[in-house]
Backbone bond lengths (Angstrom), bond angles and torsions (degrees), N, CA, C in turn:
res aa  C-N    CA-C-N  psi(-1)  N-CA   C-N-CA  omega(-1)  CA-C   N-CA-C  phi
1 X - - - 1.460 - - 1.525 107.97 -
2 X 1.377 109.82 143.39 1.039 92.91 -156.97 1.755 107.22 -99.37
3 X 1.601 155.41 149.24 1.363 155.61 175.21 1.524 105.53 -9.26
4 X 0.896 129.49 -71.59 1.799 123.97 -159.58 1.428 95.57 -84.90
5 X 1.243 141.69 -28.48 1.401 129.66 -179.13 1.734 98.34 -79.89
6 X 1.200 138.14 -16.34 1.264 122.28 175.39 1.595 101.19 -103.64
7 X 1.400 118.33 -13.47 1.803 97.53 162.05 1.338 126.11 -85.26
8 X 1.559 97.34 -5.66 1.417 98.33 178.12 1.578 108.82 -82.98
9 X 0.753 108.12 3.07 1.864 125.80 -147.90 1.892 102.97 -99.09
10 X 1.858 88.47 -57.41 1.417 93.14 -171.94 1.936 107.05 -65.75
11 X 1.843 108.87 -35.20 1.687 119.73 172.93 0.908 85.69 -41.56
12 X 1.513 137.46 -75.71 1.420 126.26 -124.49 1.694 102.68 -73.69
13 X 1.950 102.33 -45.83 1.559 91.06 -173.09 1.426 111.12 -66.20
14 X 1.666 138.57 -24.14 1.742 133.43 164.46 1.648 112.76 -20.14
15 X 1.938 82.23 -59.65 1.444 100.84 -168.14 2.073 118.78 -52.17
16 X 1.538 80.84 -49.96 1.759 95.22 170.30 1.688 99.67 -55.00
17 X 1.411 125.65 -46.46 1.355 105.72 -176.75 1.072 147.73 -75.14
18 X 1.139 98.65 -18.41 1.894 127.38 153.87 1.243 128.91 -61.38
19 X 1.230 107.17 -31.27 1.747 109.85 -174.57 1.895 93.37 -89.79
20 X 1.478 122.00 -31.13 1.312 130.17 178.93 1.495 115.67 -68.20
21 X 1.287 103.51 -34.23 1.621 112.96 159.70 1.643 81.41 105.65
22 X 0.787 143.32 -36.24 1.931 150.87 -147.66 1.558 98.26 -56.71
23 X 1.525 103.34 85.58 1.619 104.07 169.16 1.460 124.12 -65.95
24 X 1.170 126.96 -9.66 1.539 152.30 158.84 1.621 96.72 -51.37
25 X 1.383 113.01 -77.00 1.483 108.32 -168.04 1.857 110.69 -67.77
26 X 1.207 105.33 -32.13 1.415 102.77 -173.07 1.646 100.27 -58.89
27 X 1.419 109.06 -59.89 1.788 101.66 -166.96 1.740 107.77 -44.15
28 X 1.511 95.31 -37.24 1.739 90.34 -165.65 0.864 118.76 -64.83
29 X 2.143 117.19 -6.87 1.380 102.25 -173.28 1.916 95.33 -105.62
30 X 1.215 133.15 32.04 1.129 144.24 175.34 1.714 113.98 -107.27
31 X 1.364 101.84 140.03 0.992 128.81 178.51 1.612 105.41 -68.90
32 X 1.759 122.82 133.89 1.725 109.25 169.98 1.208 118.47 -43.12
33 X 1.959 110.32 -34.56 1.382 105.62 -171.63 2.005 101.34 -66.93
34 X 0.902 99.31 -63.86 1.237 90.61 -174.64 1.476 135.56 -76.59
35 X 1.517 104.06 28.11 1.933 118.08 162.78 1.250 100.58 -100.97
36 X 1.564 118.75 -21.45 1.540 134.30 -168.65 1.883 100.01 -76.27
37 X 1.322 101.38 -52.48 1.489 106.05 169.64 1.329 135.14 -61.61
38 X 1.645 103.58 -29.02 1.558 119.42 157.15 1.183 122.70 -52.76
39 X 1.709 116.76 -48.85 1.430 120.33 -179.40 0.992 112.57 -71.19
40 X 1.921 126.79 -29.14 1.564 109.61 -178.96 0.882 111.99 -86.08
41 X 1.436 140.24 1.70 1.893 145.47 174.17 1.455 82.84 -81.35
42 X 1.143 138.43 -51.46 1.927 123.67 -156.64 1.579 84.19 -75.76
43 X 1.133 127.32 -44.71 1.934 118.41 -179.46 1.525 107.95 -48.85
44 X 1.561 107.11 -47.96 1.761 105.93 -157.14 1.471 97.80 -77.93
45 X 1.405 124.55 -9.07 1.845 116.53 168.63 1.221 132.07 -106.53
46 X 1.902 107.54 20.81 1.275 120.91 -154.79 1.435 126.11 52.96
47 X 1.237 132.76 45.40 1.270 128.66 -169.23 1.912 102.53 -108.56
48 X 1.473 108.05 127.47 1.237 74.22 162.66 1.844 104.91 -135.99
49 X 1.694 81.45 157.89 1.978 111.51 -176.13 0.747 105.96 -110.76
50 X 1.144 119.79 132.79 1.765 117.05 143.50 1.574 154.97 -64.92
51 X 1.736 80.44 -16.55 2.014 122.39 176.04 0.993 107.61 -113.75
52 X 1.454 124.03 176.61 1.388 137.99 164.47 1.779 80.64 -92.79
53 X 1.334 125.91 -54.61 1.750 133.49 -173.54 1.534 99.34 -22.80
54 X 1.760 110.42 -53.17 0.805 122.76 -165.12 1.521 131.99 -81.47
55 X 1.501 108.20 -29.44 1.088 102.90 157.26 1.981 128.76 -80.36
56 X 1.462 89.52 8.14 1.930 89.68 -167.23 1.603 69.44 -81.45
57 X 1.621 118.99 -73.23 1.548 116.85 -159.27 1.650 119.90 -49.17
58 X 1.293 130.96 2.19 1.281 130.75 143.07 1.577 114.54 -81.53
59 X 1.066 133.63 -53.45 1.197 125.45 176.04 1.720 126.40 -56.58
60 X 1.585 102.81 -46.48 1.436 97.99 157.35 1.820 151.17 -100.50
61 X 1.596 85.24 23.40 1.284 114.02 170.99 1.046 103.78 -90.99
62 X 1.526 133.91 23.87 1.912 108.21 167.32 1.383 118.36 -83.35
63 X 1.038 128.91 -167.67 1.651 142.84 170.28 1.644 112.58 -64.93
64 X 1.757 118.57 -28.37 1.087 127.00 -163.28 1.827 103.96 -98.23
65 X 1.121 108.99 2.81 1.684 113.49 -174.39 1.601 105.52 -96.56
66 X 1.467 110.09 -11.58 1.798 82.59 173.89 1.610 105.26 -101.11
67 X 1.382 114.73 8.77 1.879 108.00 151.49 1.356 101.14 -52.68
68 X 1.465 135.14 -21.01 1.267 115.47 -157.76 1.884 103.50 -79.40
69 X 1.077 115.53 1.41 1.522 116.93 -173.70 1.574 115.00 -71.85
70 X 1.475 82.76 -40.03 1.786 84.75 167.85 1.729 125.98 -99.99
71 X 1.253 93.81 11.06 1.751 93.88 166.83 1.306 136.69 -67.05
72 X 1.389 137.18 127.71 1.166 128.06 -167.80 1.342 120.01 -126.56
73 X 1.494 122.47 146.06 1.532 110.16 -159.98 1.915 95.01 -88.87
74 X 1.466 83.35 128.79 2.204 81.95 178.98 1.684 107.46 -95.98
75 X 0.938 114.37 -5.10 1.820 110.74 174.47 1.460 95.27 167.94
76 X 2.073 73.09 167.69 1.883 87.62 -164.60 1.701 92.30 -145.36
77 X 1.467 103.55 100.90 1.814 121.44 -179.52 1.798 84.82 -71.76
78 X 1.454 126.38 136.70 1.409 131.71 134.90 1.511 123.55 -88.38
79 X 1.460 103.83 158.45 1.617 93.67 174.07 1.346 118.97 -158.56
80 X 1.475 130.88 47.18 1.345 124.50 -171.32 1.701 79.91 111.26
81 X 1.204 107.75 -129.88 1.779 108.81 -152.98 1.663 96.49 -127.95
82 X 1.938 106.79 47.32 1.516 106.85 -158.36 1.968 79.43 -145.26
83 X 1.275 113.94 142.39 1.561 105.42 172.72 1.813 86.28 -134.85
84 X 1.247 105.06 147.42 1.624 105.42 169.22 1.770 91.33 -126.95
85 X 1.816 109.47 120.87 1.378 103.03 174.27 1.036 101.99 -116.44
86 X 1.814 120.97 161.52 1.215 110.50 -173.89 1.718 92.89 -137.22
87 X 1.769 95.80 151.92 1.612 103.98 171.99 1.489 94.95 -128.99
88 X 1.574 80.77 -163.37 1.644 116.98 -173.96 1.533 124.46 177.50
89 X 1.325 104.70 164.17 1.608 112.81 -166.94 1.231 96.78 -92.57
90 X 1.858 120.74 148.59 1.411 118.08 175.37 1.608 103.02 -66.81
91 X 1.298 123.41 -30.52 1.555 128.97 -163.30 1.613 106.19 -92.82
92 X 0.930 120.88 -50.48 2.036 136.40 -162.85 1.338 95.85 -103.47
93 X 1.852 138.16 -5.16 1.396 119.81 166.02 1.368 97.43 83.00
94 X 1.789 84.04 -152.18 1.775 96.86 176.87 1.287 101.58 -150.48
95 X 1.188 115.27 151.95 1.823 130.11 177.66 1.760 107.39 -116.35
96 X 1.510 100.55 161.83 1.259 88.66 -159.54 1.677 117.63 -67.04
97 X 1.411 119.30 -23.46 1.501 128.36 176.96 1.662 107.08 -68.53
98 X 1.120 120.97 23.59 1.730 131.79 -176.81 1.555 95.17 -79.87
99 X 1.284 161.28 41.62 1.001 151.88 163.92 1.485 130.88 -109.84
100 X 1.613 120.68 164.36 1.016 105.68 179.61 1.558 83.28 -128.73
101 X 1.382 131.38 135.69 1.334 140.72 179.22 1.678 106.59 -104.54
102 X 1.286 112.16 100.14 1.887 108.58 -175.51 1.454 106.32 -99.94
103 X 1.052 83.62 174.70 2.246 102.19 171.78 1.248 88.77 -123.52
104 X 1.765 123.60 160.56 1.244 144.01 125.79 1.618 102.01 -61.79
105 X 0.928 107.80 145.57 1.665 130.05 172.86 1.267 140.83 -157.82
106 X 1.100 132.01 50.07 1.420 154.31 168.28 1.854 91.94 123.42
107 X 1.541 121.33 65.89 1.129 93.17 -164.19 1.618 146.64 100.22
108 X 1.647 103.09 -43.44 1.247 115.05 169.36 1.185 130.87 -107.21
109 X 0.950 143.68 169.14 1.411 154.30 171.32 1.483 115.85 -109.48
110 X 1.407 101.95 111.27 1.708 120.48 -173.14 1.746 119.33 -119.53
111 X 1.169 105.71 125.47 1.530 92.08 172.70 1.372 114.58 -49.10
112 X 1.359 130.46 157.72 1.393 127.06 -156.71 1.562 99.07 -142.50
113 X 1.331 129.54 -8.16 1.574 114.42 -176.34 1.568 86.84 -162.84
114 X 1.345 103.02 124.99 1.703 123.65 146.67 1.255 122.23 -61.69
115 X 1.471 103.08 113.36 1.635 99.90 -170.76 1.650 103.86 -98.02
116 X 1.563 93.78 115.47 1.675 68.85 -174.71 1.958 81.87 -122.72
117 X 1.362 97.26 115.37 1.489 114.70 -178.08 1.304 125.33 -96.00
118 X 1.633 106.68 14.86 1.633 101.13 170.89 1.388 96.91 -107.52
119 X 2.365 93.34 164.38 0.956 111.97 -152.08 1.210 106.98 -76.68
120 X 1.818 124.48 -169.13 1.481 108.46 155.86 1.705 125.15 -72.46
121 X 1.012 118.04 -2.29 1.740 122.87 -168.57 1.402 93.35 -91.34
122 X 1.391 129.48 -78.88 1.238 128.17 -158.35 2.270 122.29 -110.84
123 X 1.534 98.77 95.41 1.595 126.59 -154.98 1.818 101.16 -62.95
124 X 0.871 99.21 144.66 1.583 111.84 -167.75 1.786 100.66 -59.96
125 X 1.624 113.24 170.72 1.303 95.85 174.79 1.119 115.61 -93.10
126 X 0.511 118.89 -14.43 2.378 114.21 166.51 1.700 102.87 -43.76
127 X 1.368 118.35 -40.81 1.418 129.02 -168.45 1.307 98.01 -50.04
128 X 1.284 136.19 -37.19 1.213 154.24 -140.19 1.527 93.20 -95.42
129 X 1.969 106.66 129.68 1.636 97.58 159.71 1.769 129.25 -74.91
């Protein structure tokens, strides 16, 4: 198979794991660096986990994760052993933080950075009990 058909592959299955809610599959498709970045976003909103499992299934347990059913990956830039893919909603488009940034890693393709793009004033809704 050839590089962009398996990064498009691993986006798409994230995407399947998000809309499934399965914090099991989501971590596995994460990079340490970026379960490591997960846990310090649940630190920087006072949240506390006991898992990385656990903090994916707060984050992708909100109300706004089963848009992810209709998301679709629109291209996949490679670059050395780095893929940046990008989607979007058929209805809501895409904004520019629409990406999934992977590594190759023994082979695979892993999301590689937790984007956690809110500001300091106003905390994502997972933050929320």
């Amino acid at each position: 198979m050839d590089r962009g058909r398996a990064a498009r592959e691993a986006a798409e299955q994230f995407i399947a794991a998000i809309v499934s809610g399965d914090a099991a599959a989501i971590t596995a498709l994460m990079t340490p660096k970026a379960q490591d970045e997960l846990l310090q976003s649940m630190r920087r909103w006072g949240v506390s986990v006991a898992t990385v499992q656990d903090a994916a299934a707060r984050v992708w347990n909100a109300r706004w994760t089963p848009l992810f059913a209709d998301v679709r990956v629109d291209s996949v830039e490679i670059e050395g052993e780095h893929a940046t893919v990008t989607y979007s909603h058929p209805e809501y488009g895409r904004d520019d933080d629409d990406v999934f940034p992977l590594a190759e890693i023994d082979g695979r393709w892993l999301l590689d950075e937790f984007l956690d793009d809110y500001d300091d004033d106003s905390p994502p809704v997972w933050a929320f009990p």
